[in-house]
C-alpha positions, 0 to 999 in steps of 0.5 A: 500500500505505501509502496503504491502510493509513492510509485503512483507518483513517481513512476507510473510503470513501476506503479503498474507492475507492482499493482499486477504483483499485489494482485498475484499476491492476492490470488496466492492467498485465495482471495483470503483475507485472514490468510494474507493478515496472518501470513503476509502483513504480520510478516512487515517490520510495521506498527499496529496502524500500518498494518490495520491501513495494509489490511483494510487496502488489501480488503478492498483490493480483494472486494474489488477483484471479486466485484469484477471477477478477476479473482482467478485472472485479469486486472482491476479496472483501476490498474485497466484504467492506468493502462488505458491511459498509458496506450492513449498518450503512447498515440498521441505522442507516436502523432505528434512530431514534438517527441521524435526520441520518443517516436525513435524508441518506439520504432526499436521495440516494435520488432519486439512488440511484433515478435511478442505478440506473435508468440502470445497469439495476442494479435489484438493487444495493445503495444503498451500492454505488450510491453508491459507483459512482457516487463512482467513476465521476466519480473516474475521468472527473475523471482523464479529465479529462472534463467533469461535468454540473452534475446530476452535480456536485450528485448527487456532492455529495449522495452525498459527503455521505451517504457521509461519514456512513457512513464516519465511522459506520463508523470509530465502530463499530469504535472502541466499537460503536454502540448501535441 
């Protein structure tokens, strides 16, 4: 919860890779809130009121995903809505001629985004999403600690890159928007 409230801030695309982890975390615990007291909150270093905050977060998280049935699999519309967001300002930035290193960036993932989407079968998903999968998916075999494929090293690398431009874009619309 307070790691989520600072990346939200500060980066928007480390705030959305964690928001996917909390719900991973979530789906761990079956959904159970007891359990994630008891056997993940209980486990901070915090004082009684931060777990109670951590506790009542976690709740409404867990309401939130069973209200919109993504209990077993998916994303929260609040973490769908950020997504959204991130894919319309990825166009509008790709549409306007004021941000040709954004544009450039992109243009060195697409062949990754391409290949991705591909091996996926998920023709139909957003390039921003893509990227963000894929980020996710060797976040999750790092935890693993499974072996990378250099490709998948230089891939993830490319797709940090351009994805940290978003970010950054993202934070400098919301502080005075952007001018297209």
């Amino acid at each position: 919860m307070f790691i989520s409230q600072e990346l939200r801030k500060t980066n928007i695309a480390e705030y959305l890779l964690y928001m996917w982890q909390v719900e991973d975390i979530i789906r761990a615990y079956g959904c159970s809130l007891p359990r994630i007291r008891k056997e993940y909150i209980d486990k901070f270093d915090y004082d009684e009121d931060r777990k109670e905050d951590m506790t009542d977060w976690y709740g409404n998280l867990i309401r939130m995903m069973n209200g919109e049935g993504c209990r077993e699999h998916g994303h929260l519309q609040i973490n769908r809505i950020v997504m959204q967001q991130l894919a319309e300002l990825n166009a509008q930035l790709l549409q306007s001629t004021k941000y040709p290193f954004y544009t450039s960036e992109y243009y060195k993932v697409l062949p990754f985004i391409v290949e991705l989407r591909n091996r996926s079968g998920k023709k139909d998903e957003d390039e921003v999403e893509t990227c963000f999968n894929a980020l996710y998916g060797v976040m999750m075999l790092r935890l693993r600690k499974k072996e990378i494929s250099p490709d998948t090293m230089h891939a993830v690398k490319e797709i940090t890159t351009f994805i940290g431009m978003l970010s950054d874009y993202f934070l400098k619309d919301k502080e005075e928007p952007l001018e297209f």
